[in-house]
N, C-alpha and C positions, 0 to 999 in steps of 0.2 A: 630611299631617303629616310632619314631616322624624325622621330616626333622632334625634338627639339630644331633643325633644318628646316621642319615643315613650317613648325608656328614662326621660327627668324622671316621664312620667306615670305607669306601671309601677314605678318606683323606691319611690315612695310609695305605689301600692294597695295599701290594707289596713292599712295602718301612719302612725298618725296623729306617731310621733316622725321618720319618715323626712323626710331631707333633699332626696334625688332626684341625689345623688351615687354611693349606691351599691346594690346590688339584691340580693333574698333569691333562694332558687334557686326557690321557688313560682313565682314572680311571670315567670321568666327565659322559661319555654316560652309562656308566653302573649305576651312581647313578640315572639316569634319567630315566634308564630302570625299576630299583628296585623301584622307586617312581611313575611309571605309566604316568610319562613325553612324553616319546615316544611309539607312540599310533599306527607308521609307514603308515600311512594316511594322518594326519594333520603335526604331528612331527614325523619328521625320525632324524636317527644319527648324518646323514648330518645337520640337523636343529639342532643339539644339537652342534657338534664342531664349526660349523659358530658362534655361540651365545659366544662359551667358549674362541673363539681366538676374538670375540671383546671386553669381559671385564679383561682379565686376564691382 
């Protein structure tokens, strides 16, 4: 599955009015998980919601 698929698909879990344009911070570490982002070493979850609360 390519990045773009992943975050359409994540964008909407859970949320039946979501578009799959834009994404909740729930939903963010798990697309991060699914794409091998958080490696829990390097990048933990923590490292992933710090990142999502300074671009949102």
């Amino acid at each position: 599955m390519s990045c773009p698929e992943a975050f359409r698909r994540f964008a909407v879990h859970g949320d039946t009015r979501a578009t799959g344009k834009e994404m909740h911070g729930k939903n963010w570490p798990k697309l991060c998980k699914d794409c091998q982002v958080i490696d829990g070493k390097n990048v933990t979850v923590t490292d992933t919601d710090i990142v999502f609360s300074k671009i949102k």
